[in-house]
C-alpha positions as CSV (number, residue, x, y, z in Angstrom):
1,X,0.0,0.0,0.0
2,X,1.3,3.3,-0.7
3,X,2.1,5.5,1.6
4,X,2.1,9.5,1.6
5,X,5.5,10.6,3.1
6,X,6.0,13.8,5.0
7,X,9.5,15.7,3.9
8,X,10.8,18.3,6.7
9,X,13.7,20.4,5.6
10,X,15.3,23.3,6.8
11,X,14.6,26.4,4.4
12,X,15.3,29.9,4.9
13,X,12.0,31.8,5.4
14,X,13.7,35.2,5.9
15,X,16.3,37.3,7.6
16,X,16.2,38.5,10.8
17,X,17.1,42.3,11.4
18,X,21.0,42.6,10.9
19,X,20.6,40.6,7.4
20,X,21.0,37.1,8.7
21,X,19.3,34.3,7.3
22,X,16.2,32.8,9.4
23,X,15.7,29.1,9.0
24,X,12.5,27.0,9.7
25,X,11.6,23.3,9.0
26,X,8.9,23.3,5.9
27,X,6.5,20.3,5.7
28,X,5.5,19.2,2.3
29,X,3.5,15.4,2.0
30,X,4.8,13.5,-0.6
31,X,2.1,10.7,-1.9
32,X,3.1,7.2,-3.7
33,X,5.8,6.1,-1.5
34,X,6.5,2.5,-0.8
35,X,7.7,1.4,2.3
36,X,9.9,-1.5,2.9
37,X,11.2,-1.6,6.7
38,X,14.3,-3.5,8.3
39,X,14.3,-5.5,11.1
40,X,15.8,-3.3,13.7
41,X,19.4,-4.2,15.2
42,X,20.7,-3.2,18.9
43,X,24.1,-2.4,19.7
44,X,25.6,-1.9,23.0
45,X,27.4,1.6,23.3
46,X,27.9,1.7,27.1
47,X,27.2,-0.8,29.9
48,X,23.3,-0.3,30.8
49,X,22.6,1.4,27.4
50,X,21.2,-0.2,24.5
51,X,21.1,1.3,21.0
52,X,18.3,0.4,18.7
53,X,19.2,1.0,14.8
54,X,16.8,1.0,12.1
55,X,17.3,0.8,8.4
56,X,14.1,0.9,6.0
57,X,13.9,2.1,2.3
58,X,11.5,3.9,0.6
59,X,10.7,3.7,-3.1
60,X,8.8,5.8,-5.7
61,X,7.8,3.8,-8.9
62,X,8.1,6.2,-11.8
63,X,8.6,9.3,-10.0
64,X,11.4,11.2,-8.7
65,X,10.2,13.5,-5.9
66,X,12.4,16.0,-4.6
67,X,14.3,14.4,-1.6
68,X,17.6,15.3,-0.3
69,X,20.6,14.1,1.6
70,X,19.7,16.4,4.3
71,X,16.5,16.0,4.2
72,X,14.2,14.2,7.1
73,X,11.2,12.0,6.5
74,X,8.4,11.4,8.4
75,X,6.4,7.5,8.0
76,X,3.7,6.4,10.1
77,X,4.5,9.2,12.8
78,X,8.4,8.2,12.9
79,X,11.0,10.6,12.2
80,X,14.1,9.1,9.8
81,X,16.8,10.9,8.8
82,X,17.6,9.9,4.5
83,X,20.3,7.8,4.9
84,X,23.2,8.7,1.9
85,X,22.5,10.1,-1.3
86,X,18.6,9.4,-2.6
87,X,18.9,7.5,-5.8
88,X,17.0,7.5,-8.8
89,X,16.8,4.6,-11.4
90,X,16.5,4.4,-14.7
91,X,14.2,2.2,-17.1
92,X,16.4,-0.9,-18.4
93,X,14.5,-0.7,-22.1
94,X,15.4,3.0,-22.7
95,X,18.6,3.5,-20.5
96,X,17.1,7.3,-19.7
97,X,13.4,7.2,-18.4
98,X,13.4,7.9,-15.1
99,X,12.2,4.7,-13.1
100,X,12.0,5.8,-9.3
101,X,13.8,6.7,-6.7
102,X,15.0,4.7,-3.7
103,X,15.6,6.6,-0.6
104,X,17.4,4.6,2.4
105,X,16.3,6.0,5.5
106,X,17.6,5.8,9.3
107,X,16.5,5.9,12.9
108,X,18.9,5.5,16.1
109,X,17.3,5.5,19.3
110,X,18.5,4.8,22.6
């Protein structure tokens, strides 16, 4: 089922009154997602703390929505940060249509 994704970056949205750029986070939904999760791993850092890791990718089929590196994504109310570079894909038959885009995702918690 797809799933609409919620972008938050960090855009400037004005200047404050010596000239320096304001920044706030924007919200824009971004339908037709597909959401593939990853079992989460746990790591311990310290003795008594537990880190829980989590890995899951998102893909577009033939569209290429505007995600960045420094993006964050919100699915199903959780927070991810995109994980690398997103990367689009091309259609094997052409060699330049725009397949999708894959966008690996992460969440660290503890």
């Amino acid at each position: 089922m797809a799933r609409t994704v919620t972008r938050l970056r960090n855009e400037q949205t004005g200047v404050d009154r010596y000239n320096n750029p304001v920044y706030s986070t924007v919200e824009v939904d971004i339908p037709g997602a597909l959401f593939s999760p990853e079992r989460d791993s746990s790591d311990v850092i310290t003795v008594g703390r537990t880190t829980i890791s989590s890995k899951p990718t998102l893909y577009w089929f033939m569209e290429k929505p505007d995600i960045r590196a420094d993006d964050r994504l919100r699915v199903d109310g959780l927070e991810y940060e995109v994980d690398g570079i997103p990367a689009p894909w091309t259609d094997d038959l052409s060699g330049s249509a725009v397949g999708g885009l894959v966008v690996t995702l992460k969440r660290v918690t503890g």
